[in-house]
C-alpha positions as CSV (number, residue, x, y, z in Angstrom):
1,X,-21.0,10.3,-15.9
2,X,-22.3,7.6,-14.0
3,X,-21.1,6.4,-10.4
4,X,-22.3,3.3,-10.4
5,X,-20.9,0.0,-10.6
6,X,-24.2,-2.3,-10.8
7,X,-27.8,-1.9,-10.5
8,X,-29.0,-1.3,-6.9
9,X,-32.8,-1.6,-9.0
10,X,-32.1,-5.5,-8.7
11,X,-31.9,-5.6,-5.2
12,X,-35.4,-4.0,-4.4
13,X,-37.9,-5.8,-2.8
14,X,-41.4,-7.4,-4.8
15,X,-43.2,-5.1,-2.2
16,X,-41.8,-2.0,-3.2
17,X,-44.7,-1.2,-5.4
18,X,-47.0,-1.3,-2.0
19,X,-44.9,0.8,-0.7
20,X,-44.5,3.2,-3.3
21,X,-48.5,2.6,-3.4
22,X,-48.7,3.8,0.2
23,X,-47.2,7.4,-1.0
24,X,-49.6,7.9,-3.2
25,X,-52.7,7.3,-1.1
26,X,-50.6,9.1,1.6
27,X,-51.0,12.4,-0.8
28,X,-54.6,11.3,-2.7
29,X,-56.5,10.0,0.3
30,X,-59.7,11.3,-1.3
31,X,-60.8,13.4,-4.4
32,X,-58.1,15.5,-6.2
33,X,-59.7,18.5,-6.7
34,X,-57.3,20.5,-8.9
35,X,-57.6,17.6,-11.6
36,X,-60.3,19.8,-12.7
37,X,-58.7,22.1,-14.0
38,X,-56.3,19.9,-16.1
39,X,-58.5,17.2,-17.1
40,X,-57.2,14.4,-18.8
41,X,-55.9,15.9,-22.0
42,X,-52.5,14.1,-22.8
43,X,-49.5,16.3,-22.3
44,X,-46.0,16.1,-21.8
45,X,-43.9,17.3,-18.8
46,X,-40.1,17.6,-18.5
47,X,-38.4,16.8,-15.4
48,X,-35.8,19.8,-14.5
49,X,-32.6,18.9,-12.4
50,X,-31.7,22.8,-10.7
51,X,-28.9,22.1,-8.1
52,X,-25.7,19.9,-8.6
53,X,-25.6,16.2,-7.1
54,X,-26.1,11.9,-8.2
55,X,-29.1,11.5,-9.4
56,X,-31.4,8.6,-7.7
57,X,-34.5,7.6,-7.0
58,X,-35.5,6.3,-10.7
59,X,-37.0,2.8,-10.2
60,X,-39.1,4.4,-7.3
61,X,-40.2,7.3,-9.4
62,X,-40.8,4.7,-12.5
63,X,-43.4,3.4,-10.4
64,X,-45.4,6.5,-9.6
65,X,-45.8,7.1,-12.7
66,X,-46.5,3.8,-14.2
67,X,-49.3,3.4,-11.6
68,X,-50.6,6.2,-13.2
69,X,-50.9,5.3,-16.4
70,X,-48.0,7.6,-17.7
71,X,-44.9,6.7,-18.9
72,X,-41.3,8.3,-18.3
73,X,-38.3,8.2,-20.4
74,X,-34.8,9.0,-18.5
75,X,-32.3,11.2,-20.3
76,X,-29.9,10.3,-17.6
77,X,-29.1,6.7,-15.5
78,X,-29.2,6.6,-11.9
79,X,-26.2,7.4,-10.3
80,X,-24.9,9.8,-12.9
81,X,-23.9,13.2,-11.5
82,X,-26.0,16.3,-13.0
83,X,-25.4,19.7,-13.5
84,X,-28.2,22.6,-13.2
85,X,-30.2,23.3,-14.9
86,X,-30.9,19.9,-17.0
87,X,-33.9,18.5,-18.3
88,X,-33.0,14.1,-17.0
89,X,-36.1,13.2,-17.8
90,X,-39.4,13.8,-20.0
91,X,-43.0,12.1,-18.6
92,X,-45.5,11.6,-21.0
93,X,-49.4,10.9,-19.8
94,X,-52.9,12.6,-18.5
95,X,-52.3,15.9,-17.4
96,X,-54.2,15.3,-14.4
97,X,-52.1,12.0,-14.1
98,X,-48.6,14.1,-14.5
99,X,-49.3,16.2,-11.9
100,X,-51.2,13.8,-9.2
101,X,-47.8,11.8,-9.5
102,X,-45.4,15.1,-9.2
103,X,-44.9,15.5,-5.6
104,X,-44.3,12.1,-5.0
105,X,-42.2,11.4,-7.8
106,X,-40.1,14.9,-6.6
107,X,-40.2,14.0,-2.5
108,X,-38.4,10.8,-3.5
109,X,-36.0,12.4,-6.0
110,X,-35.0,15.3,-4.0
111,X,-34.2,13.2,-0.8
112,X,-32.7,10.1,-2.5
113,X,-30.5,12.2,-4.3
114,X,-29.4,14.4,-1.3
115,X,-28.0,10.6,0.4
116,X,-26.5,9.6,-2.8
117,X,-24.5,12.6,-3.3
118,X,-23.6,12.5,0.5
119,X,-22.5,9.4,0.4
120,X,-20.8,9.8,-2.9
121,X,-18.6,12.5,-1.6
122,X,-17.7,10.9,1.8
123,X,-16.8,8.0,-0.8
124,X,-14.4,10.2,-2.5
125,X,-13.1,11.6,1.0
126,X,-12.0,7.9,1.6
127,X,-10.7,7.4,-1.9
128,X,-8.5,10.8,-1.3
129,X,-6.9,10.2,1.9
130,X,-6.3,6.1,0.5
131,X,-7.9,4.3,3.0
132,X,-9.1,0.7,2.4
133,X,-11.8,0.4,4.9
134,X,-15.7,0.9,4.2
135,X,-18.0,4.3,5.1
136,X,-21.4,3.4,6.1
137,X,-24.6,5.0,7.4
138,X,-26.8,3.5,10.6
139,X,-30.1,2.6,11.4
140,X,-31.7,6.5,11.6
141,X,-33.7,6.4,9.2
142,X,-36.4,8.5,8.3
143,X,-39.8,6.3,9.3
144,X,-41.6,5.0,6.3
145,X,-38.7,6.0,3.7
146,X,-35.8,3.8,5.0
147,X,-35.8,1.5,2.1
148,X,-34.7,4.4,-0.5
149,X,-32.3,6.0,2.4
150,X,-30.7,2.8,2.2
151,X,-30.6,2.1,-1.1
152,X,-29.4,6.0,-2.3
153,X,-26.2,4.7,0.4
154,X,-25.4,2.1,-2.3
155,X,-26.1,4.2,-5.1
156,X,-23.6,7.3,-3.7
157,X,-21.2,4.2,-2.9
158,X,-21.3,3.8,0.9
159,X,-22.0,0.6,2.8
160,X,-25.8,0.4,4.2
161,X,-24.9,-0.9,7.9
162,X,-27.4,-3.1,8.8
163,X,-30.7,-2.5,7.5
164,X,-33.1,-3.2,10.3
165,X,-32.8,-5.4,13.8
166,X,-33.3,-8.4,12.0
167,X,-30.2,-8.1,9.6
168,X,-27.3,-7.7,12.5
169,X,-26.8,-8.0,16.2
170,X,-26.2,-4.5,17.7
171,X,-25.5,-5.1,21.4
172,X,-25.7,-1.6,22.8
173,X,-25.1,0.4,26.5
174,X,-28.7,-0.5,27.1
175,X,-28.7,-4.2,26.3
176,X,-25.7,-4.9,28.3
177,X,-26.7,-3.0,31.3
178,X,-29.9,-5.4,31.4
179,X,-27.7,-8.2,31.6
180,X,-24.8,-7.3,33.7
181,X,-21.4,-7.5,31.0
182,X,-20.5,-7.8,27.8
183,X,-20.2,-11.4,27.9
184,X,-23.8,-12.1,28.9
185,X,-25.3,-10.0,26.5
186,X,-23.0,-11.8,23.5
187,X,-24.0,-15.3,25.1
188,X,-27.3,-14.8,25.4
189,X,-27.2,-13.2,21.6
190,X,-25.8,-15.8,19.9
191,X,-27.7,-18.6,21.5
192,X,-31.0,-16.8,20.0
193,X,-29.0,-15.7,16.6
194,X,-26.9,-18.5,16.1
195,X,-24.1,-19.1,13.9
196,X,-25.4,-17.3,10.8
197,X,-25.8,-13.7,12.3
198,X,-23.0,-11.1,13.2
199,X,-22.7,-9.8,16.4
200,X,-21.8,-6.2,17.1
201,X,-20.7,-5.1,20.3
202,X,-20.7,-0.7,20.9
203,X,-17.9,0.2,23.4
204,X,-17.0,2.7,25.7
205,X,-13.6,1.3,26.4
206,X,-11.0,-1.1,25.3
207,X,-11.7,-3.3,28.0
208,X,-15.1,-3.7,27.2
209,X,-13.9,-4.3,22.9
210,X,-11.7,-7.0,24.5
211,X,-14.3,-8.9,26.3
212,X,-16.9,-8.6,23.4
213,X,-14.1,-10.3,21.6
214,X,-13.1,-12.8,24.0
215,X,-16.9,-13.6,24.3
216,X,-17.4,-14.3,20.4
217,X,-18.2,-10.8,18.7
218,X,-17.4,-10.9,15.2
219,X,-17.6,-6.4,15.5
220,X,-16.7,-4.4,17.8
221,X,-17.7,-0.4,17.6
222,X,-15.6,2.2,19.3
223,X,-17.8,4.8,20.1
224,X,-17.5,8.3,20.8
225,X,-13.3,7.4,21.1
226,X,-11.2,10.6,19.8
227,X,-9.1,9.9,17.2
228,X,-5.7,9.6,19.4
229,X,-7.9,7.4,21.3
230,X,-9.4,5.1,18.9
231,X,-6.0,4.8,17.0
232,X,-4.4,3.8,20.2
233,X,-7.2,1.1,20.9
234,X,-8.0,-0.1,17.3
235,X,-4.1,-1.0,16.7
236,X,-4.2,-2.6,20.5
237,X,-7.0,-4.8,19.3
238,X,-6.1,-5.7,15.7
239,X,-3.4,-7.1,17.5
240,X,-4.8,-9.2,19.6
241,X,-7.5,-10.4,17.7
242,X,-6.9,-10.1,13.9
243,X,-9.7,-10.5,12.6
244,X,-11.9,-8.9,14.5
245,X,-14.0,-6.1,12.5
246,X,-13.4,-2.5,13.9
247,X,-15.9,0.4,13.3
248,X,-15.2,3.9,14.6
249,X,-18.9,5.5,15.1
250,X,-20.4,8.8,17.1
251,X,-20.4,12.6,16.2
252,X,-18.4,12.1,13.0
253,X,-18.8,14.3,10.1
254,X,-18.0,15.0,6.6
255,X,-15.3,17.9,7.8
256,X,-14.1,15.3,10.4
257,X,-14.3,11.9,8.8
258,X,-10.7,11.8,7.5
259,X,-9.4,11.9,11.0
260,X,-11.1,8.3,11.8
261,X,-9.9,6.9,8.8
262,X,-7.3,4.9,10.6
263,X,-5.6,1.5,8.6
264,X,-6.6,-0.3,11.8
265,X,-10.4,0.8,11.9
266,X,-12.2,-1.6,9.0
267,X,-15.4,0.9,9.2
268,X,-16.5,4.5,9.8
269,X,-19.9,4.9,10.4
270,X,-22.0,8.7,10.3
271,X,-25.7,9.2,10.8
272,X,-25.7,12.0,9.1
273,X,-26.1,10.0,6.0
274,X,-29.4,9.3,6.4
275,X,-30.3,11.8,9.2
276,X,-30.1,15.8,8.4
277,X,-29.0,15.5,4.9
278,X,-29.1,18.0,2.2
279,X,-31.3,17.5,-0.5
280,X,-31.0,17.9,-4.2
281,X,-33.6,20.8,-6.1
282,X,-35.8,19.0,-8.9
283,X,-39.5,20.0,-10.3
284,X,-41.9,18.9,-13.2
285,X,-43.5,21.3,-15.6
286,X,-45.6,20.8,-18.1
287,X,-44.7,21.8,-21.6
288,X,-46.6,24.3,-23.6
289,X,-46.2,27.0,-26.4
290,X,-45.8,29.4,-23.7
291,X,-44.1,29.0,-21.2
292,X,-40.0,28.6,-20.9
293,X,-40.1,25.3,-17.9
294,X,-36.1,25.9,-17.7
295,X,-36.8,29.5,-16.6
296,X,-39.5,29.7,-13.9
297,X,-38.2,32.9,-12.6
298,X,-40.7,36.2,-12.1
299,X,-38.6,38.9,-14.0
300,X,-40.4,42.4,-14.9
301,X,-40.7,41.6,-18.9
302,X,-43.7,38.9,-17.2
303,X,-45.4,40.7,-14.8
């Protein structure tokens, strides 16, 4: 059954391809050597799903292939939650094709899926308990791979953040300490941001959440505040300033998440999301007369 409300495919980027491209001649850089062994024989490879979690990755992976020259029919849609061991897809094309595209294609499966499948159970975590507000991941992403990170979020059903420095104003410890306060890091921010951009102030206090505020912040993050403390502050400040947008953020996990879930925090943010997450098992095989590609095991009856 599929998660998804939409298709987060629509959103990508014309310059995905390039950068799917840029995989590719990450892992072929020169001759492929093995391709040998294969030739060019057309063949048909099934694409094995052989641990539980949301299945993502598939307009990435469609390009792969498609560059290629093979073509890939999905059993499954993204988003949809799979149980091992399941053929989701079959790949038709070169042999030596099928398999120059195979790590790629399963590099970007495994580790989309693992964030999807994250992020769709810290959605359900928030569903459970009833809260309203959003769950979201942050900017540590993995360098070179952020744009499927990010887009796996949407897929499990999490908010992205903000995508890169450009999207948001983040005012952090550092950037105020430059300036002096709060206030003159917002002031100088929205002079070079204008009125179209957020700003976000992080905090270490209520004090410093109030002048961000005062100054013209539109967000204001509570960092590393324990729960008895952030619910004090959050409820201080929502009444004060209404409509000011409150994220709780720093060393919150999947075990601990309900406890930040608090009606006057808007947004809980984890890096965990996109930073350590688990990934989800996949592999290709090629199908023969032989050879069972739902059973890879070594038993003693094929030794």
């Amino acid at each position: 059954m599929s998660i998804m409300s939409m298709a987060y495919s629509h959103i990508l980027p014309p310059h995905t391809k390039q950068t799917v491209l840029q995989w590719l001649q990450e892992d072929i850089p020169s001759f492929d050597y093995a391709g040998v062994v294969v030739g060019d024989k057309p063949k048909e490879a099934v694409l094995l799903c052989k641990s539980p979690g949301i299945l993502c990755g598939v307009p990435f992976v469609n390009i792969v292939f498609e560059e290629l020259g093979c073509t890939v029919e999905w059993l499954f849609s993204e988003g949809d939650s799979i149980t091992p061991i399941t053929t989701i897809a079959r790949i038709s094309g070169p042999s030596n094709k099928l398999l120059q595209g195979e790590r790629t294609a399963l590099n970007i499966l495994t580790r989309a899926s693992g964030v999807a499948t994250l992020a769709h159970e810290l959605s359900l975590e928030a569903k459970r308990i009833g809260w309203k507000g959003e769950v979201a991941g942050t900017r540590k992403t993995t360098p070179g791979f952020r744009i499927v990170e990010k887009y796996a979020l949407l897929v499990g059903g999490i908010s992205t953040h903000r995508y890169d420095l450009s999207h948001m104003i983040m005012l952090k410890d550092n950037h105020i300490w430059a300036v002096g306060s709060v206030r003159n890091a917002v002031e100088a921010a929205r002079k070079a941001g204008g009125f179209s951009i957020k700003i976000e102030v992080e905090c270490r206090s209520i004090q410093e959440a109030s002048e961000a505020a005062d100054s013209g912040a539109e967000i204001v993050m509570l960092d590393n505040f324990e729960p008895p403390a952030l619910e004090k502050a959050s409820k201080t400040l929502k009444t004060s300033y209404p409509h000011l947008t409150i994220e709780a953020s720093g060393g919150i996990t999947k075990d601990t998440m309900a406890q930040y879930c608090i009606p006057s925090v808007d947004v809980v943010s984890l890096s965990k999301t996109t930073q350590g997450y688990s990934t989800v098992n996949f592999s290709i095989k090629l199908c023969d007369g032989e050879h069972d590609p739902h059973n890879p095991k070594v038993t003693l009856d094929n030794v």
